[in-house]
N, C-alpha and C positions, 0 to 999 in steps of 0.2 A: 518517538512519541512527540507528537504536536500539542501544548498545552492539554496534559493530561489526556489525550482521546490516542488511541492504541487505530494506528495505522498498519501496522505489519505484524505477525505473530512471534512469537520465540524459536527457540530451539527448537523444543518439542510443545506440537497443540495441543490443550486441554481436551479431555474427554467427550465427545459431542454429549452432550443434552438433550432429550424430546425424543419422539417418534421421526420414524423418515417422512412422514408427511409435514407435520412441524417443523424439521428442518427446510423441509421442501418448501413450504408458505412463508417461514422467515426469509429465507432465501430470495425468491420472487419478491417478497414485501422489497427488501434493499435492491434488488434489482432492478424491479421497473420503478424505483423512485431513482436508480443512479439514471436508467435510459430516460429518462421523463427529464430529466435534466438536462442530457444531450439533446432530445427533440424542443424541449425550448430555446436552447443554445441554438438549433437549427433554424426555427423560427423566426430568433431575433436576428442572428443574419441576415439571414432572408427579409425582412421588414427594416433594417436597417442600407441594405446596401441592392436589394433585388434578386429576386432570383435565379439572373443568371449568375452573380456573384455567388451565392449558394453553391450553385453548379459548379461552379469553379473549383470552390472548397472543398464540395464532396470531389471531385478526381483528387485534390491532396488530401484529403484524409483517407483516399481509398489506395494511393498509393504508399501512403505510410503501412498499411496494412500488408498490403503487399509486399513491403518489404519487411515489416519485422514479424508477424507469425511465422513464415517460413523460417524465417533463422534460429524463433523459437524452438518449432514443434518438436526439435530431437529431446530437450527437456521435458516439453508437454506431455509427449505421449510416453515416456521412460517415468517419467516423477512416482505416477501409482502405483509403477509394476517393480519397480528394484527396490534390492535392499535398503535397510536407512542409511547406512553409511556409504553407498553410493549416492543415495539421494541427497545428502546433506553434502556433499562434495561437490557433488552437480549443481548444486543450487548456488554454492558461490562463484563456479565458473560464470553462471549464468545474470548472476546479481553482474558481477563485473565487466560480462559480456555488455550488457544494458547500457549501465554508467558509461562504457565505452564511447557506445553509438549515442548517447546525448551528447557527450562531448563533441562527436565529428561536427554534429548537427551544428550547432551552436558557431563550428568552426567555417559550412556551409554556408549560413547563413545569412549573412554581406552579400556575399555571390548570388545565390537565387535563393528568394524564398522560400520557392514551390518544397526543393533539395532538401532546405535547411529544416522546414518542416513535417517533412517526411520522413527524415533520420531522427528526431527528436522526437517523433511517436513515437518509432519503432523501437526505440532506445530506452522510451520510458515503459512503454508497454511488457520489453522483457523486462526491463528493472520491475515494476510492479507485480508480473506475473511470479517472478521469483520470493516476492515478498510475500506471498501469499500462497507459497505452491503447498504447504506443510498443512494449511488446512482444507486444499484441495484434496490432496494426498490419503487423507486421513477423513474424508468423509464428511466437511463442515461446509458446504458452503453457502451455510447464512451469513458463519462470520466472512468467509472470504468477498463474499459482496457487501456487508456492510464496511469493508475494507474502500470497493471500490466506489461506493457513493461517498463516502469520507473525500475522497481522490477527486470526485466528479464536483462536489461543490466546492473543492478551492480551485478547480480550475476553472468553473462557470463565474464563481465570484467575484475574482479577478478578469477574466474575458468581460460578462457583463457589466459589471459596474464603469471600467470603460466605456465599453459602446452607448449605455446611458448618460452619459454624464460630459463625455465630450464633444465637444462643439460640432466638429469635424471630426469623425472617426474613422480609421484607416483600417484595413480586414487584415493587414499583414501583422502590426501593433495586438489587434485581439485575439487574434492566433496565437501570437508569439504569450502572449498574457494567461490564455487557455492552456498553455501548453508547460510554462511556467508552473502553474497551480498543480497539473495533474503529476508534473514527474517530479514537484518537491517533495512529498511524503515519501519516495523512495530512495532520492537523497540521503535525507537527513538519516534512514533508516538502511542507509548500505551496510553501515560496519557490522549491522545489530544480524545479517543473514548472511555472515560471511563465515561463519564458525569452525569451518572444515578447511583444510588444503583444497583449493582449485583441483579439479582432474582433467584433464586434458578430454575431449569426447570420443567416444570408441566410436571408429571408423571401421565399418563392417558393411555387405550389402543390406544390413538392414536398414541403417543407418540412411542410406539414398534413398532406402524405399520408403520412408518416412519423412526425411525431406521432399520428395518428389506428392507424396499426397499430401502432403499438408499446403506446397507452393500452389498445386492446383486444386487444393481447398480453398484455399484464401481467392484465388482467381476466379473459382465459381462463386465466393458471393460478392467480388467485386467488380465482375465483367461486362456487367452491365451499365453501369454507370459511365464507367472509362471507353465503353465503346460506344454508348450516346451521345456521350458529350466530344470525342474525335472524329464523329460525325457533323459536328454541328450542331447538333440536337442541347443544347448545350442546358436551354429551361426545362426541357423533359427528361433532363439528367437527373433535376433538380426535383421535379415531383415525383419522379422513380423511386428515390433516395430516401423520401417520406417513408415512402411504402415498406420498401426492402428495408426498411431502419425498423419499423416496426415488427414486419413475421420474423426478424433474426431476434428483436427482443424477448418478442414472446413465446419463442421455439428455446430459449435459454432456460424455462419452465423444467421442460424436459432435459437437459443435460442436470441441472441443479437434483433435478431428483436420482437421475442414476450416477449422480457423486455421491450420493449417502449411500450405496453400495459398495465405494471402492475398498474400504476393510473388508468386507465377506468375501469380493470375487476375487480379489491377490490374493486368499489365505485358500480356496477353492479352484485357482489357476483358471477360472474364467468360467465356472460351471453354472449355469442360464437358471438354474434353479436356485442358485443364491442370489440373482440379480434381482432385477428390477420386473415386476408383474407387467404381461400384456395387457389385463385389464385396466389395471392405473395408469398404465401410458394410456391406452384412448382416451379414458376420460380427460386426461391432463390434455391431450392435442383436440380432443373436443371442446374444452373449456377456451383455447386459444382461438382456434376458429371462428369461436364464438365473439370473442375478445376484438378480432376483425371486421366485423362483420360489422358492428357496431361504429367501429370507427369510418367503415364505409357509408354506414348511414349516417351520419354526422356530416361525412364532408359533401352527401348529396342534399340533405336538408338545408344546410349553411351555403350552398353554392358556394365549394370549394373549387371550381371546377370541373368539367369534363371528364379529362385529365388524369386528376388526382382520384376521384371515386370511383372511376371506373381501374384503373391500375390498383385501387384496394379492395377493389370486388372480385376483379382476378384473383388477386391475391389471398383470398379466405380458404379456399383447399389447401393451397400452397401452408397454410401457418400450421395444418392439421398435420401434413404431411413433415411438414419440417418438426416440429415439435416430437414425432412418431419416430422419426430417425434420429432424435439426437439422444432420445432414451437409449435406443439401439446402438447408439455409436460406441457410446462408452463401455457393453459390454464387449464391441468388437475390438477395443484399444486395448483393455484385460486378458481378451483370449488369443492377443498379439499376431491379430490378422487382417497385416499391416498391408501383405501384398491386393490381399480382397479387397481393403477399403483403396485403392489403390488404382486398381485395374473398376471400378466401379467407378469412381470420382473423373478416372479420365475418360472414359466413354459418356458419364452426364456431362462435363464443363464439353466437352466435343458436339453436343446434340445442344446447348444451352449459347454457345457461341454461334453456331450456325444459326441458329432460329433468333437469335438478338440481331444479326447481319439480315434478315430476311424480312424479317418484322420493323425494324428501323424507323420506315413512315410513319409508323403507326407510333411512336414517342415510348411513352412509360406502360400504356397497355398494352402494346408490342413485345416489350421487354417483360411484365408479367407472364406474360403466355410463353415468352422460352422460359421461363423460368417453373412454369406447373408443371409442361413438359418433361424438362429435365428433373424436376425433382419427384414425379410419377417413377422415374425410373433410378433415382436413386435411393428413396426413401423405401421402395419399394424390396428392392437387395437385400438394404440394411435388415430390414424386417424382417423376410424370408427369412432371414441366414440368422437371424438371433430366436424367431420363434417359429419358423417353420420347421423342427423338426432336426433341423442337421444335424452332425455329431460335431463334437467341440476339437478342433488339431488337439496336438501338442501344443503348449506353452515355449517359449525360448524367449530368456530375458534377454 
């Protein structure tokens, strides 16, 4: 606890409160007020230092990603499905896994930057995920986001008030600053989610197949950037990164609502009729689209560039479709069909790399257009296989 404000949950989370829609609208309220923070943090780089400098930042923060969701995802996708006393045991493997990798970071550092702040994400990103997996777990995640804008303004606070204020500001100084704020609250709150004996992680083929889609989950939403920007493309990496920061935020609509399912579908082993309606996911990936759309008209009215409105014009199917499978996703992580999401993810990042490598000239709306592509045909699976009918496997925790 930070001066009285409850950063991470207890032992056991309080009882959710409200309707799932109410959870759902709380949830998105702290949500895009945490992402609304990052795109200003975006912004003010960007007008502080340039946008290729931006560019720059987004490949390191896209390689922090890259490196620590994969390390995650064996807790991630386990946390809703096992028992509690697996999951409270997992969770301090995982809290300590975290702290670990800040520490490398920290020790990287000196040496290179780029390194040092990419383990440092990654490091606090599992610390924080673990601080908060008990109200993921359990169906809350209004409070788990209002966890993570708690997170997002001591590290904006400290990042910006820097970049304001000094004479001469350095991007490696507000990095380290931003980076600072975000993986203190999980610090100070290690002991408090350690409660169980560590467990070692059970190593089984499931176990790869779930590392292996989550590494080229992460690579699908950050392969575009990383590959415009080692192209050269380096300012168009930069307005991609606007874009893509946006339909990932507003697609977390749809994940937020089918976490207020996760007590019915563990206790149902994944049965579709305790999930999450097809009718309220469209509306919810309708409302997002929408949500887009807007912001493309903004950045063609305002002469945001070329550029930038046309990669967010592209990108308005794209947020309907993303938001439509993340409903989906979550009842396929329930009904532990790990290898589906699996062999789907590698044939769209396969179809999503080739058309970023083809499109390339063409900068960020280039990279839009493998990305509708690719996700026509991922979101598309997800769907099918959650409401088209199929029968549900077996479960196997």
């Amino acid at each position: 606890m930070i001066h009285g404000i409850k950063v991470r949950p207890p032992l056991d989370s309080p009882p959710p409160t409200g309707s799932r829609i109410a959870r759902t609208l709380k949830a998105s309220g702290w949500m895009y007020s945490s992402r609304f923070l990052v795109f200003v943090w975006a912004l003010l780089i960007t007008h502080t230092f340039g946008i290729e400098s931006y560019g720059v930042y987004a490949m390191a923060f896209a390689a922090g990603s890259l490196l620590g969701v994969p390390l995650d995802s064996y807790f991630t996708t386990r946390g809703p499905r096992v028992a509690r006393e697996v999951f409270l045991r997992e969770r301090t493997t995982r809290a300590i896994f975290g702290f670990s990798l800040i520490m490398l970071g920290v020790i990287a550092w000196p040496f290179s930057i780029i390194v040092g702040f990419a383990v440092i994400k990654a490091g606090s990103d599992v610390a924080f995920q673990a601080s908060r997996s008990s109200l993921i777990r359990d169906g809350q995640p209004d409070r788990a986001q209002r966890a993570d804008a708690i997170r997002q303004v001591l590290g904006m606070g400290l990042g910006s008030t820097y970049l304001l204020l000094a004479q001469e500001p350095q991007l490696s100084l507000g990095a380290a600053l931003y980076l600072t704020g975000t993986a203190l609250p999980v610090i100070l709150g290690l002991q408090a989610i350690t409660h169980a004996r560590p467990s070692l992680p059970e190593i089984n083929l499931r176990s790869f197949v779930i590392l292996a889609e989550s590494a080229l989950g992460v690579a699908y939403v950050q392969c575009e950037v990383l590959i415009l920007g080692g192209l050269g493309h380096i300012a168009e990496a930069g307005y991609y990164s606007f874009g893509a920061t946006l339909v990932w935020s507003l697609a977390a609509l749809g994940q937020s609502f089918g976490t207020t399912f996760h007590r019915d579908l563990r206790a149902s082993q994944g049965d579709v009729s305790t999930g999450p309606q097809l009718r309220t996911a469209l509306r919810l990936s309708l409302a997002t689209a929408g949500a887009l759309a807007l912001f493309a008209l903004a950045a063609w009215i305002f002469e945001g560039g070329t550029s930038l409105w046309l990669t967010f014009a592209i990108l308005i199917p794209v947020s309907f479709l993303r938001t439509l499978s993340s409903v989906a996703t979550v009842v396929l992580v329930l009904q532990h069909r790990d290898r589906f999401r699996l062999s789907v993810t590698a044939v769209s990042i396969g179809v999503k790399i080739g058309l970023v490598f083809l499109l390339s000239s063409l900068g960020g709306p280039g990279a839009a257009l493998a990305f509708l592509v690719a996700d026509m045909i991922m979101s598309g699976a997800y769907s099918y296989a959650v409401y088209g009918g199929r029968g549900r496997p077996a479960a196997v925790a």
